[in-house]
C-alpha positions, 0 to 999 in steps of 0.5 A, spaced: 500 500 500 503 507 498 503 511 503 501 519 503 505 524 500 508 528 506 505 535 507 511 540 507 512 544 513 510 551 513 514 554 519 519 552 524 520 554 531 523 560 528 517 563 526 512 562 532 511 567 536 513 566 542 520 562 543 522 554 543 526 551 545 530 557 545 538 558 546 536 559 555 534 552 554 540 547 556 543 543 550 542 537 553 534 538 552 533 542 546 533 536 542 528 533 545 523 539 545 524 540 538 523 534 536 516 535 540 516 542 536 516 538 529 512 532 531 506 538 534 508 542 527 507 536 522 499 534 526 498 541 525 499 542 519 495 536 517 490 538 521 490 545 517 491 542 509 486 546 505 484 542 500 485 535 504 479 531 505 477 529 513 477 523 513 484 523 509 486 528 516 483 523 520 487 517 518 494 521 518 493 524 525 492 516 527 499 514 523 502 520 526 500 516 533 501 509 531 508 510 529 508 514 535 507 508 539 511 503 535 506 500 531 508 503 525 513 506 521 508 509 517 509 516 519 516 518 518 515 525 522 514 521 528 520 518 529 524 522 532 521 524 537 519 516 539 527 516 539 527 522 543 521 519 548 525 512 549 532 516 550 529 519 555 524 514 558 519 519 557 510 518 556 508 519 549 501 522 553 503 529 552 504 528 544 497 524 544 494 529 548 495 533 542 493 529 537 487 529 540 486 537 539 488 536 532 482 531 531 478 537 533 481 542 529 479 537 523 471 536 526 470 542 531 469 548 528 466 552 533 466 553 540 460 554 544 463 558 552 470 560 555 469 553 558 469 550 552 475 553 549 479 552 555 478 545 555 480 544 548 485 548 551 487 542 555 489 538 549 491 544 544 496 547 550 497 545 556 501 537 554 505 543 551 507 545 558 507 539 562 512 536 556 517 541 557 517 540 565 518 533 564 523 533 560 526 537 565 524 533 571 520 538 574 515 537 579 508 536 577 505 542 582 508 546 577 503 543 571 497 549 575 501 555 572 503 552 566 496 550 564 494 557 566 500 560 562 499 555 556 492 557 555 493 564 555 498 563 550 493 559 546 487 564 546 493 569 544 494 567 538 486 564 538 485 572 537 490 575 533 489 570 528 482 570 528 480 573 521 484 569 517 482 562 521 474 564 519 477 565 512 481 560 510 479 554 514 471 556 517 474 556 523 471 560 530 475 560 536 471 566 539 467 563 545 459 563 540 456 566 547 461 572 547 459 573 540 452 574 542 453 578 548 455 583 543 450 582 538 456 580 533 456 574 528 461 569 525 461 572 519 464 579 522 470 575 522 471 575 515 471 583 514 476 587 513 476 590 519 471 588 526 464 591 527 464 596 533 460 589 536 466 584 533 470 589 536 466 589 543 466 583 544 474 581 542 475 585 548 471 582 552 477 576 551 481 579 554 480 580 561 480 572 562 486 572 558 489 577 563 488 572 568 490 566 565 497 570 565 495 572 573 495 565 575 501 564 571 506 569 574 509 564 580 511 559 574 518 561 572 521 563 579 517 556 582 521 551 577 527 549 579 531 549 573 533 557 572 535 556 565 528 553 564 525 560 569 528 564 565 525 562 558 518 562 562 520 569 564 520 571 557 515 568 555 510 571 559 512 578 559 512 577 551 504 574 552 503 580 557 505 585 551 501 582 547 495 581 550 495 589 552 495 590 544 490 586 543 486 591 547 488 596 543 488 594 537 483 591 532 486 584 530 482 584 523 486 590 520 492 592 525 498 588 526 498 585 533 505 581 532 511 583 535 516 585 530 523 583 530 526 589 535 519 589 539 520 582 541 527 582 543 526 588 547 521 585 551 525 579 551 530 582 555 525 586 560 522 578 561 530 575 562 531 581 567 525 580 571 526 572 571 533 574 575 531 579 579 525 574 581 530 569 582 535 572 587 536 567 593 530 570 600 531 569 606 528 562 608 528 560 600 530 553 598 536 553 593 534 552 585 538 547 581 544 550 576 542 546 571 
């Protein structure tokens, strides 16, 4: 039987918003993380394919899972990173967990309330988290603010690119009851700019955004590994300035991205902060070197 041709990736780590697996990251871990990244991009993209059928989605998120588990060899994107789980004697859960959202992405198109994004959320976002913190033996007390900073980093991205996800692949992120609150429709993310109603309504997103990332705050001074702190550290300051633009500007017609300078600026201002929060206090415990 001839298997499928592969899909083409359409970015690397280098092109998302927020870092992975960056420089911070000790080597020893950066490959394993990586290796997470492109099985996770490979799903993506298949779930994302304009023109593939679904039931031809479906059947190549279940290669990508089998091969995962070692019962095929079917779906050479998922090779490297059952090496690197068996390396390191890791769970695939986390990477099946993501495969769950994929398979949403590919049937579910709307969401109903806040609770029912954050629970797709709890696929889509936080095994990310949780991978990462396993891969650095980290305590699982830390997956609470990991979850809170995940989902927030996912509904960011749920916002900013909310016009083109209705345009290219009918997809509404936006909860359907915030919409309706604001006398907004679905078909107002196709516009060239958002309706006073749309607009209203984006922004009522970002109060429980801002609050994702409250939750957050004691995630990167609480995990042991100060390099791992420090990545944290960043990327919650770079979700904290994107969520203030998101409630100044209107994601249909204005860029609500970080460019090149903007990013690394609030990156630096991210890595101070998480030093500055990690300097030893009367009474604290000692945090690993690593």
């Amino acid at each position: 039987m001839t298997e499928p041709a592969p899909i083409a990736a359409t970015k690397t780590h280098r092109g998302e918003n927020f870092p992975v697996a960056s420089h911070l990251i000790h080597p020893r871990h950066r490959g394993t993380i990586l290796a997470f990244y492109r099985f996770a991009r490979a799903a993506d993209d298949i779930a994302d394919h304009p023109t593939l059928a679904e039931a031809d989605k479906l059947a190549r998120l279940d290669r990508l899972e089998e091969t995962l588990l070692g019962n095929s060899e079917s779906a050479a994107e998922a090779l490297p990173l059952r090496a690197a789980l068996a390396e390191r004697g890791l769970s695939p859960r986390h990477a099946q967990d993501l495969l769950t959202a994929f398979r949403m992405d590919v049937t579910k198109r709307r969401y109903r309330d806040w609770d029912d994004l954050i629970h797709y959320c709890s696929y889509s976002a936080m095994p990310v988290g949780r991978f990462v913190l396993d891969v650095h033996g980290e305590d699982r007390g830390t997956w609470p603010a990991s979850d809170a900073l995940c989902a927030a980093l996912q509904v960011i991205n749920h916002l900013q690119d909310c016009g083109a996800d209705y345009r290219r692949l009918d997809r509404v992120y936006v909860p359907l009851d915030a919409l309706a609150r604001t006398g907004a429709d679905v078909e107002a993310l196709g516009a060239d700019a958002a309706s006073p109603a749309l607009r209203q309504c984006l922004l009522s997103l970002v109060p429980p955004t801002a609050d994702l990332l409250r939750q957050a705050e004691p995630l990167a001074p609480q995990v042991a590994d100060w390099r791992l702190g420090l990545e944290i550290a960043v990327i919650q300051r770079l979700a904290e300035t994107l969520t203030g633009i998101l409630g100044r500007r209107d994601p249909l017609s204005q860029r609500v991205h970080l460019g090149t300078a903007g990013a690394l600026r609030v990156g630096l201002r991210g890595i101070v902060e998480g030093l500055y929060r990690r300097l030893p206090r009367p009474g604290a415990r000692r945090v690993r070197t690593t």
